[in-house]
C-alpha positions as CSV (number, residue, x, y, z in Angstrom):
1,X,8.1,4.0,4.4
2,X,5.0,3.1,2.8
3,X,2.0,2.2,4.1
4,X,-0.5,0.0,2.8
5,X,-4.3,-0.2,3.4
6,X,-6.9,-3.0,1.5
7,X,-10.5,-2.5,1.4
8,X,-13.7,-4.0,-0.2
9,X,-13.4,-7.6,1.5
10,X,-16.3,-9.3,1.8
11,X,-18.7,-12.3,1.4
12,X,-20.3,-13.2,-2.0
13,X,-21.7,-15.8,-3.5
14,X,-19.9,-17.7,-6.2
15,X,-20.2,-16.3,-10.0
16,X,-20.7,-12.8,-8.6
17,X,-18.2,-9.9,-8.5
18,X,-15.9,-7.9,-6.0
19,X,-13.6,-5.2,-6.0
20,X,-10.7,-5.0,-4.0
21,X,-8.7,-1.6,-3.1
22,X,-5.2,-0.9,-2.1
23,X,-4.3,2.6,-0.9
24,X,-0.9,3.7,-0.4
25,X,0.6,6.4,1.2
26,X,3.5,8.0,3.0
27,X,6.2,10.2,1.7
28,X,9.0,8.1,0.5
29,X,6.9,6.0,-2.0
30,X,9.2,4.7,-4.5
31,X,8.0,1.5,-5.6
32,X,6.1,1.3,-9.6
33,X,5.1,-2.4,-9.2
34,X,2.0,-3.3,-7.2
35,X,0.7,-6.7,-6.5
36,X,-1.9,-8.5,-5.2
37,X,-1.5,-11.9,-3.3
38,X,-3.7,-14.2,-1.1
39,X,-3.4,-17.0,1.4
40,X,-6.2,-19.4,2.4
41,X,-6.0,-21.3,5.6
42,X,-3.7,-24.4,5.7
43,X,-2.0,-23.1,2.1
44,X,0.7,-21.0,1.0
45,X,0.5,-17.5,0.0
46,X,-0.5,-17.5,-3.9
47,X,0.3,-14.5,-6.3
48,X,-2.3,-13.1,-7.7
49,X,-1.9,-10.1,-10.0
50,X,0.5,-7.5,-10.2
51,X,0.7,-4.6,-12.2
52,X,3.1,-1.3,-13.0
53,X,2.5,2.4,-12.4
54,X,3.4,3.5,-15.3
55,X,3.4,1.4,-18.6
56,X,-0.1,-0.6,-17.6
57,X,1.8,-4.2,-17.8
58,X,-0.5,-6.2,-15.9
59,X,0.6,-10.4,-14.6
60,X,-1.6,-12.8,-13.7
61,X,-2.0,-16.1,-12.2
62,X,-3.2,-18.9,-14.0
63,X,-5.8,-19.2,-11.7
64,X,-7.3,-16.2,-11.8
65,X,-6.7,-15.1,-15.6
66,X,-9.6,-13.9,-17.3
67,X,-11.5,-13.3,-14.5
68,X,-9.9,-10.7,-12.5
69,X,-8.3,-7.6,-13.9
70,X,-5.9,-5.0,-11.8
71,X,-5.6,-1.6,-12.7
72,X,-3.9,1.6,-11.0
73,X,-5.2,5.3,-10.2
74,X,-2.1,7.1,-9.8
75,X,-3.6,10.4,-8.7
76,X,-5.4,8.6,-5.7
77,X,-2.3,6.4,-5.1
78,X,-4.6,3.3,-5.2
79,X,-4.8,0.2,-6.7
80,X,-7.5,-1.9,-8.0
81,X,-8.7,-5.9,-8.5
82,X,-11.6,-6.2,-9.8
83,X,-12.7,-10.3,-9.7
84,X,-15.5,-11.8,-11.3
85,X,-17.1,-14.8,-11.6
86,X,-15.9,-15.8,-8.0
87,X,-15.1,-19.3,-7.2
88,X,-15.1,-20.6,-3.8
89,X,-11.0,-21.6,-4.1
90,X,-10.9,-18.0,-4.3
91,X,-12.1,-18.1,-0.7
92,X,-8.8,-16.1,1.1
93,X,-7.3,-13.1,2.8
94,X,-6.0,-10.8,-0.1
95,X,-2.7,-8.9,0.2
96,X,-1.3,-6.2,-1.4
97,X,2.2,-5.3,-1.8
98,X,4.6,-2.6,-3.3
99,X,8.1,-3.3,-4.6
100,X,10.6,-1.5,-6.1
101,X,12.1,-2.0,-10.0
102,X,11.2,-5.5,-9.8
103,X,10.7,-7.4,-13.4
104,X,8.1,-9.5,-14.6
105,X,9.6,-12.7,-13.0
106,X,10.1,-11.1,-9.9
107,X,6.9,-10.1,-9.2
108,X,5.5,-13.8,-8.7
109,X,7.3,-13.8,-5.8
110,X,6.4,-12.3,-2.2
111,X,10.0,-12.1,-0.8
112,X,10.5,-9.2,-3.6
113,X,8.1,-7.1,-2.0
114,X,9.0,-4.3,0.2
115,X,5.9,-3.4,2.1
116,X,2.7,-4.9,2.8
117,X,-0.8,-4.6,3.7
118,X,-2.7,-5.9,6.4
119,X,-4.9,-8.0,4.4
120,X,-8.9,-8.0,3.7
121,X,-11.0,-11.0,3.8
122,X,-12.8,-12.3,0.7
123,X,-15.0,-15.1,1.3
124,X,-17.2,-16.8,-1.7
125,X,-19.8,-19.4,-0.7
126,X,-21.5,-22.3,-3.1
């Protein structure tokens, strides 16, 4: 089983920048897609990013394209979204998740995920 820990929630202001954290671990890690989610209160859970171990193919939402960017350190077994130029709608608790052989469809989709973190709070004011 593998277990997932976020990090580097926070509160900023908008137009400024954050960076999110994802460390995995446990011994039976199989999974080579990572993704990032987030659900704000009274809405739906809304992909985010998603990205590969190995081959650097990165997805992103509409939303968020061109502002954030996920990236991978495989030696630390961590992964990485960087956002910038923070809107308040980006005001929610970010997930991330590991699943295994998924394709670039798939990954849109929470129900293809395996495991899951608990979730750190990002929280951008006007």
């Amino acid at each position: 089983q593998v277990q997932l820990v976020e990090s580097g929630g926070g509160l900023v202001q908008a137009g400024g920048s954050l960076r999110l954290s994802c460390a995995a671990s446990g011994r039976t890690f199989r999974s080579y897609v990572m993704g990032w989610f987030r659900q704000a209160p009274g809405k739906e859970r809304e992909f985010v990013a998603a990205i590969r171990w190995s081959g650097g193919s990165t997805i992103y939402a509409d939303s968020v394209k061109d502002r954030f960017t996920i990236s991978t350190d495989n030696a630390k077994n961590t992964v990485t979204l960087q956002m910038n130029d923070l809107k308040p709608e980006d005001t929610a608790v970010y997930s991330c998740a590991s699943g295994a052989y998924l394709t670039p469809g798939s990954t849109r989709y929470a129900r293809n995920y395996d495991y899951w973190g608990q979730g750190t709070q990002v929280t951008v004011s006007s």
